[in-house]
Every structure is written in C-alpha cells, then in structure tokens.
KEKOL-920580 format. One record per atom (N, C-alpha, C): residue in one letter; x, z negated, y. Coordinates in steps of 0.02 Angstrom, whole numbers, plus 50000, padded with zeros to 5 digits. Layout:
REM KEKOL-920580
aXZY;...
END
This chain:
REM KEKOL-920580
x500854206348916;x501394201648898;x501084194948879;x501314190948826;x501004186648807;x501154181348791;x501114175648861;x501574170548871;x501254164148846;x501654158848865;x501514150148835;x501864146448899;x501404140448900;x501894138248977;x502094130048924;x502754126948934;x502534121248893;x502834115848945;x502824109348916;x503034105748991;x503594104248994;x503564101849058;x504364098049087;x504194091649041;x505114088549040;x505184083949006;x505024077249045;x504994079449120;x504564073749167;x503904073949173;x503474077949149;x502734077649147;x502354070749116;x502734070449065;x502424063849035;x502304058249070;x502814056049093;x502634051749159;x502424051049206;x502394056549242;x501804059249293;x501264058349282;x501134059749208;x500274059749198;x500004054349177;x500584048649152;x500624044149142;x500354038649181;x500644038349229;x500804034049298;x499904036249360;x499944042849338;x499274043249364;x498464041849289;x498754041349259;x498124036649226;x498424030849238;x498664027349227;x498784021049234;x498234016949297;x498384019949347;x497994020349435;x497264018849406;x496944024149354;x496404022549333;x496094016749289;x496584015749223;x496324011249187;x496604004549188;x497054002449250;x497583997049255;x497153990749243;x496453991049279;x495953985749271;x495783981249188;x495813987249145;x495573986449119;x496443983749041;x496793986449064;x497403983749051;x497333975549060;x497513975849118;x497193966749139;x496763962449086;x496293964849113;x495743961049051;x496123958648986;x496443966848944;x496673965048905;x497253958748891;x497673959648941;x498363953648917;x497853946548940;x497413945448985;x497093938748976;x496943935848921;x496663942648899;x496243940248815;x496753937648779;x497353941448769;x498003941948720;x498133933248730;x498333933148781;x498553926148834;x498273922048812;x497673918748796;x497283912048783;x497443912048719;x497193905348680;x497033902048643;x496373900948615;x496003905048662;x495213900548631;x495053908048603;x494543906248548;x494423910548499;x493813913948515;x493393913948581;x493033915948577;x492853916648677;x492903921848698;x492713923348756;x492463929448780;x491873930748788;x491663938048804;x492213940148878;x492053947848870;x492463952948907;x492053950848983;x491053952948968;x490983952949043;x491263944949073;x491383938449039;x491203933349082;x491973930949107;x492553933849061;x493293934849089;x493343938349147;x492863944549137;x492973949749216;x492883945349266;x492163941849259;x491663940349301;x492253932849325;x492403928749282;x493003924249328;x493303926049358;x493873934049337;x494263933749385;x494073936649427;x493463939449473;x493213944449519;x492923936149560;x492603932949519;x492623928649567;x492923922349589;x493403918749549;x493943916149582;x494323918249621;x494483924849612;x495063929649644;x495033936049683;x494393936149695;x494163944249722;x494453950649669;x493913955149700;x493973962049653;x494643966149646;x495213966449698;x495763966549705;x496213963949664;x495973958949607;x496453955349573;x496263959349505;x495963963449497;x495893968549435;x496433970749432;x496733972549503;x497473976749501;x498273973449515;x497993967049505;x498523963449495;x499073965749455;x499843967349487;x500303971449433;x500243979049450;x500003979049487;x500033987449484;x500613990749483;x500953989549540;x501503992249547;x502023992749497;x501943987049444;x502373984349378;x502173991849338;x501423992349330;x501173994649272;x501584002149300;x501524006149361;x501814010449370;x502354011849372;x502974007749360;x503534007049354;x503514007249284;x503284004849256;x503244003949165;x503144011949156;x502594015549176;x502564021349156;x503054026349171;x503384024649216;x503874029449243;x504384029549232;x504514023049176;x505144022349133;x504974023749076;x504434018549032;x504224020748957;x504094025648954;x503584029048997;x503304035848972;x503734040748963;x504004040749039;x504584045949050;x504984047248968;x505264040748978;x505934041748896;x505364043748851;x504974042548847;x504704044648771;x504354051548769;x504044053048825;x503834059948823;x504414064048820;x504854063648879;x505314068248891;x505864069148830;x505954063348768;x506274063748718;x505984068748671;x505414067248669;x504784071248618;x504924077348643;x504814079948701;x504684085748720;x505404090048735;x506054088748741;x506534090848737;x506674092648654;x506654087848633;x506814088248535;x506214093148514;x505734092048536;x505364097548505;x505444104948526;x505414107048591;x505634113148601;x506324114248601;x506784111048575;x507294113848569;x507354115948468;x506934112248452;x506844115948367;x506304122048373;x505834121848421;x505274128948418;x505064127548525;x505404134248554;x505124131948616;x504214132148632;x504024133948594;x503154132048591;x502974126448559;x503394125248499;x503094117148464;x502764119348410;x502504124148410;x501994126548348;x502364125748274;x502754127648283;x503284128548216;x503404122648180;x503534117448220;x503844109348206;x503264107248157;x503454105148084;x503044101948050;x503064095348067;x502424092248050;x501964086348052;x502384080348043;x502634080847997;x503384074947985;x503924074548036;x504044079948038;x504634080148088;x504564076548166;x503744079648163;x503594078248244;x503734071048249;x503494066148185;x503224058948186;x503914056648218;x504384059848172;x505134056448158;x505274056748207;x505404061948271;x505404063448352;x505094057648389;x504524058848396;x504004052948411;x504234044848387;x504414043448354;x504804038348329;x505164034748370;x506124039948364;x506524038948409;x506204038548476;x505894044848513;x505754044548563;x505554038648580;x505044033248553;x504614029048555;x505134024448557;x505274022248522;x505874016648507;x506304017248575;x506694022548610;x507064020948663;x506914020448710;x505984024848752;x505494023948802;x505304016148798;x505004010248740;x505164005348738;x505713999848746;x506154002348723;x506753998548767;x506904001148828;x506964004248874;x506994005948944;x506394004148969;x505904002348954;x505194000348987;x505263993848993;x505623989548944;x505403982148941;x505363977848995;x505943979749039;x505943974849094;x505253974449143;x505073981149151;x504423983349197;x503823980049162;x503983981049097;x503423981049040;x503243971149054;x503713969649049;x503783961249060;x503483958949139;x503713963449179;x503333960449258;x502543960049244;x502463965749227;x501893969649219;x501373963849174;x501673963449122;x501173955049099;x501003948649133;x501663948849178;x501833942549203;x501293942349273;x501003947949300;x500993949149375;x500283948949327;x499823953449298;x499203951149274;x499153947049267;x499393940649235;x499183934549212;x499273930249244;x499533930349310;x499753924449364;x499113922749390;x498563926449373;x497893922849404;x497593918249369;x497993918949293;x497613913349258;x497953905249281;x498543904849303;x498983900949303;x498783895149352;x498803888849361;x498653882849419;x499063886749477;x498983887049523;x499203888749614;x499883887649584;x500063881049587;x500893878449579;x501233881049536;x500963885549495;x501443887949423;x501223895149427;x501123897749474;x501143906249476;x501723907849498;x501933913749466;x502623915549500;x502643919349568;x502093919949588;x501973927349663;x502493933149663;x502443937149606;x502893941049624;x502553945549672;x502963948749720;x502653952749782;x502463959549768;x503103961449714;x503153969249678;x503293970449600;x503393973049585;x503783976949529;x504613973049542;x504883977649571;x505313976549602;x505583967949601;x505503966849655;x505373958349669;x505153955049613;x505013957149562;x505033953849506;x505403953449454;x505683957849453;x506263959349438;x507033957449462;x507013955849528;x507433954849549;x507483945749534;x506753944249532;x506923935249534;x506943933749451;x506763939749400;x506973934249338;x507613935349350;x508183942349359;x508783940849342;x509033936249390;x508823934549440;x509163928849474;x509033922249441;x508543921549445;x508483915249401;x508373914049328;x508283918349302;x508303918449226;x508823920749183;x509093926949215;x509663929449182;x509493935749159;x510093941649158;x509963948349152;x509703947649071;x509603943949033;x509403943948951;x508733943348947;x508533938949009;x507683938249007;x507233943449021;x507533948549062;x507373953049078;x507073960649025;x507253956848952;x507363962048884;x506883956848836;x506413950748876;x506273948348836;x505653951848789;x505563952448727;x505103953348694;x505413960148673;x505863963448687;x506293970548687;x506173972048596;x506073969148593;x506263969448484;x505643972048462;x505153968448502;x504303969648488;x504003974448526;x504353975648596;x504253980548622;x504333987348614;x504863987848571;x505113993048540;x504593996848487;x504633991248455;x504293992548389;x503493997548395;x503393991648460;x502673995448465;x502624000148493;x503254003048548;x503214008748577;x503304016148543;x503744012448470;x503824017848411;x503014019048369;x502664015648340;x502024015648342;x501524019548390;x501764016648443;x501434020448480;x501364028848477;x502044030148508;x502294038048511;x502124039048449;x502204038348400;x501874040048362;x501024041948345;x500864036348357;x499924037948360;x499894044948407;x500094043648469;x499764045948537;x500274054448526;x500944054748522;x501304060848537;x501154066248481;x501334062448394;x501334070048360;x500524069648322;x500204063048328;x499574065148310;x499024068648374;x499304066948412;x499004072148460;x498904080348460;x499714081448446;x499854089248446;x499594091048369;x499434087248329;x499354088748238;x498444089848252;x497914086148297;x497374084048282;x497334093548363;x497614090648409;x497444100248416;x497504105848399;x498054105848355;x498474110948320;x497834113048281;x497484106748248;x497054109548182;x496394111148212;x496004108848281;x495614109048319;x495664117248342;x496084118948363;x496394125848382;x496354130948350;x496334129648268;x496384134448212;x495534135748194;x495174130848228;x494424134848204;x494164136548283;x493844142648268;x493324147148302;x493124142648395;x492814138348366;x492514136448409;x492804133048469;x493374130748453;x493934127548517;x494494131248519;x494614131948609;x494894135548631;x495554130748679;x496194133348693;x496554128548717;x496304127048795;x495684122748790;x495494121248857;x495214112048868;x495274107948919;x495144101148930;x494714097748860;x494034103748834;x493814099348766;x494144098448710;x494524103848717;x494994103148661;x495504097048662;x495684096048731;x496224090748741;x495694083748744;x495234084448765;x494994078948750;x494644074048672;x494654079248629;x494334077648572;x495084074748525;x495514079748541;x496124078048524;x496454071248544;x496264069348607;x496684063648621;x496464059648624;x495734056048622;x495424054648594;x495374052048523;x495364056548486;x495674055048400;x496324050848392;x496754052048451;x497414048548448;x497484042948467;x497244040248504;x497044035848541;x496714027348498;x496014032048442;x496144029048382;x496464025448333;x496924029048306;x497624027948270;x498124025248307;x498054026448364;x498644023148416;x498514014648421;x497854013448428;x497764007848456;x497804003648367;x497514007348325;x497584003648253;x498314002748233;x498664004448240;x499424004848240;x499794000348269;x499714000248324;x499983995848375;x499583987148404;x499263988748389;x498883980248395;x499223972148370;x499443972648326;x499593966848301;x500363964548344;x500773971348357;x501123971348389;x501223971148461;x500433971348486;x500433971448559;x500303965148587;x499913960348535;x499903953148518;x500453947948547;x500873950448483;x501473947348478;x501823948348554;x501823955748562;x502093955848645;x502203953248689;x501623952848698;x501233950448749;x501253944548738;x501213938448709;x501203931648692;x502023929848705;x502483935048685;x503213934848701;x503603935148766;x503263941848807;x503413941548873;x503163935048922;x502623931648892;x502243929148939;x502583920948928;x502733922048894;x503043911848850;x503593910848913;x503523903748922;x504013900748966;x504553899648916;x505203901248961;x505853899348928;x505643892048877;x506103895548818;x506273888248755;x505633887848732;x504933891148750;x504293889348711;x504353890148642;x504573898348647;x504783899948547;x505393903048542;x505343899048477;x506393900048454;x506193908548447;x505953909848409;x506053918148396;x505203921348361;x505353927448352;x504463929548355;x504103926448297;x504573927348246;x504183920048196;x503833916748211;x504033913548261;x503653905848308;x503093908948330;x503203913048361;x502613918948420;x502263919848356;x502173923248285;x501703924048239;x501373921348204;x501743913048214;x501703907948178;x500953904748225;x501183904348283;x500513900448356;x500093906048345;x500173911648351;x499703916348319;x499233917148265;x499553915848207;x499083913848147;x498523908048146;x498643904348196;x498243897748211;x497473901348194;x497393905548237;x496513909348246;x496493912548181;x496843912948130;x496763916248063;x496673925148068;x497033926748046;x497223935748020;x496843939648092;x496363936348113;x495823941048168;x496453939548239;x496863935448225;x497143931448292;x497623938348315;x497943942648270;x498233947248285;x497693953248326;x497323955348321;x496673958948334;x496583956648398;x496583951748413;x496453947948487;x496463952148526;x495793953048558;x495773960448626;x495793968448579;x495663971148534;x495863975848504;x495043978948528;x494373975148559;x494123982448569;x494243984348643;x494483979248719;x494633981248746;x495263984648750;x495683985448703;x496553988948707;x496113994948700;x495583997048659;x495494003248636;x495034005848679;x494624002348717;x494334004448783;x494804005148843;x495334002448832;x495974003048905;x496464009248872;x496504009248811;x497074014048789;x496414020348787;x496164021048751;x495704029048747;x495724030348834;x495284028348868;x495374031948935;x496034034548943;x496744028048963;x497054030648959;x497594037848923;x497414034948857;x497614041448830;x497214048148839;x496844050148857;x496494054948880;x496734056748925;x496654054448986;x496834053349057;x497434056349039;x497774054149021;x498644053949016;x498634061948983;x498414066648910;x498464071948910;x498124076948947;x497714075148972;x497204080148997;x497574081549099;x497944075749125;x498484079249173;x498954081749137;x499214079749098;x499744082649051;x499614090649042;x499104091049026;x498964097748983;x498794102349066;x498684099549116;x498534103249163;x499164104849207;x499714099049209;x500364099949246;x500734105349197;x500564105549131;x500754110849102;x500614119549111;x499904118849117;x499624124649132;x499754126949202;x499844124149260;x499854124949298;x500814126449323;x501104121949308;x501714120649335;x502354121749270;x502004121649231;x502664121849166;x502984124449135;x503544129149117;x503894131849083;x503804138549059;x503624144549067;x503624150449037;x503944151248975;x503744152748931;x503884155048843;x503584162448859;x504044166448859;x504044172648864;x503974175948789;x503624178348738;x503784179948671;x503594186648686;x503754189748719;x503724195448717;x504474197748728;x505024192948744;x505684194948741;x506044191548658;x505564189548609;x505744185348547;x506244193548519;
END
C-alpha cells in the first residue's frame, strides 16, 4: 500500500516557534541594526556591546514576544497554505507553481495581520537595551506587553506598522511556502535526492534566499515603524522618507544578518516541519484513489 503523510495545519507553527528558540539571538542583532541611524557598524562589535553592557541573556531579549509571533504569524500562514492546498490536491503535488504563490500570498497577508501585535512587542522588547534606563519600556512578557500598549496607547497601536507588516508577511509566504515546495518538487524529480532532511535542506535553503531578497526593504520600513514613538511619523512615507537619508543601501540595512537569522531559521523551521510530518501527520492513502 502506498501512502503520503502530509501535515497538520498546526505544524507550521510548531516548527516555527521551535526555530525561533534557536535563531532569536540573532533576530536581535538584526532589529538593532534596522534601529540606528549610523551607517556603519560591524555585527561582531553590536554583539560584543550588548553582551557586555547587558550580559549574554540579553541576546534573548523578547523571547517570549518572538514565540508568540510565531504562534500566531506562522500558525495563520502555514495552516492557510496547507489547508488550501490539500484541499485542491491532498498531497500538493498537483497544485501548479502559480497557484501555490497566489495561496501563499493570502495566507501571508492574513498570518501578518494576526501577528502584528506580537510582532510589535517583539521589536520593542529587543531594542529596549538600546534605550537610556529611563526610556525603556520593561516589558516583563509578551503578554505584559501587550497588555500596557493597549492600556496606554490604545487598542490601534497595537496594529502599528499592520500595512507593512502585512505586506511583508505576503512576500514572505511567498519566498519561504510555494518556493519551497517548487525548489523540492524539482530537487525530487532527479535521481539523486530522495524525500529525506538533504533534500529539505537544500530546498529551504534556496528559499530562504528569495525570501530574504523579497522582503528586506520591507522589513526596514517595519521595523523603523513598530519601533517610532507615538506622532514621530505621520505615515510610512515619513518612515521611507528618514530612511532614504543613508541612500538606496538604507533599505538593505541588516540584509546580511536577516539572511544569516532567516536561512537558519528557515531551515530549522522545514526540516521540524518535514519531520512532524513524517512522523505525526496525515495519512494520504492512494491506494483507496
């Protein structure tokens, strides 16, 4: 009998949330970089401040945010992808290349808006180490951070950057979901790779690529959006406008650590994926087709 296991529509986040654990450090790094103004700061001597102003512990500053982020963004966007797709082919194989994107898209677009609020602690809780003592916010949690913008900011602040967030989370799912399944699909069709971890890794990997080229300019803007104190900028114009200051590279800002924090992660992220699948996921019986 000759079966297919494919995943739950909660896997994505699972595998999500457990890379995250791994590359959260290096997440960090990144929104610092995003965060400044000055045009020029190496990676080791940013680490090397905050490890030693702040101890090694402050790598994981936000954690709890970042895992909340995954367990909302990811969730909606995998579990969108992966419902829409097996419900047009329950293996996926069938779904052409376009279609998948268009899936990946939506999916992306509404995992970004349900993420934002987390997505927003989650900047806010990294970057409080850059901040003077008196102007950090201490959030305690995820949670607790959440709870004090809508108290004091208002349930709207809570969606701030939501427009850009979106955008990039559609980008995203895109890079990472159907060029993923397109770059194994074709990996799969020659001799030499077999549906096993190298395969998922060469694959996601490749995605990871395109993901981070895709999404950069927009992760910029993001990030410069979530992080702005109330009334700083009328609207993202403004945010692209303080941006352009560093000239065309200013968007790029942090783009080889995003792609050293996103490749792990994206790896990380299919390669439990591909194993909560194998292990735990769905029977495709085609021997009852």
């Amino acid at each position: 009998m000759s079966e297919t296991r494919v995943s739950k529509w909660y896997f994505g986040g699972l595998a999500s949330a457990g890379a995250a654990c791994v590359t959260h450090p290096l997440d960090l790094i990144k929104v610092h970089l995003q965060t400044q103004q000055e045009k020029k700061v190496s990676i080791a001597k940013l680490t090397g401040n905050i490890i030693r102003n702040n101890g090694l512990l402050a790598l994981y500053n936000g954690l709890s945010a970042s895992l909340l982020r995954q367990l909302t963004y990811s969730t909606a966007r995998f579990g969108i992808y992966e419902v829409c797709k097996q419900s047009l082919s329950p293996t996926g194989e069938s779904v052409s290349f376009p279609v998948r994107v268009l899936i990946a898209g939506v999916a992306g677009a509404a995992g970004g808006l349900v993420g934002t609020p987390a997505d927003m602690i989650n900047v806010r809780m990294q970057n409080d180490v850059k901040l003077p003592p008196d102007q950090r916010r201490n959030y305690k949690h995820a949670l607790d951070g959440l709870w004090k913008v809508y108290h004091q900011e208002g349930f709207s602040r809570c969606f701030s950057g939501a427009s850009t967030a979106t955008s990039r989370a559609t980008f995203m799912t895109i890079g990472q979901l159907s060029f993923y399944d397109q770059f194994k699909m074709l990996l799969l069709k020659l001799d030499a790779f077999e549906d096993n971890p190298t395969t998922h890794f060469l694959a996601s990997l490749s995605a990871a690529g395109i993901a981070t080229a895709l999404t950069q300019p927009l992760d910029v803007l993001k990030t410069r959006a979530m992080n702005a104190k109330p009334g700083e900028f009328k609207n993202l114009l403004a945010i692209a406008a303080y941006t352009a200051k560093l000239g065309p590279l200013g968007f790029f800002k942090g783009f080889i650590p995003a792609f050293v924090r996103l490749g792990p992660h994206t790896i990380l992220t299919f390669l439990f994926l591909e194993q909560l699948r194998t292990h735990f996921g769905n029977v495709v019986d085609h021997s009852k087709k």
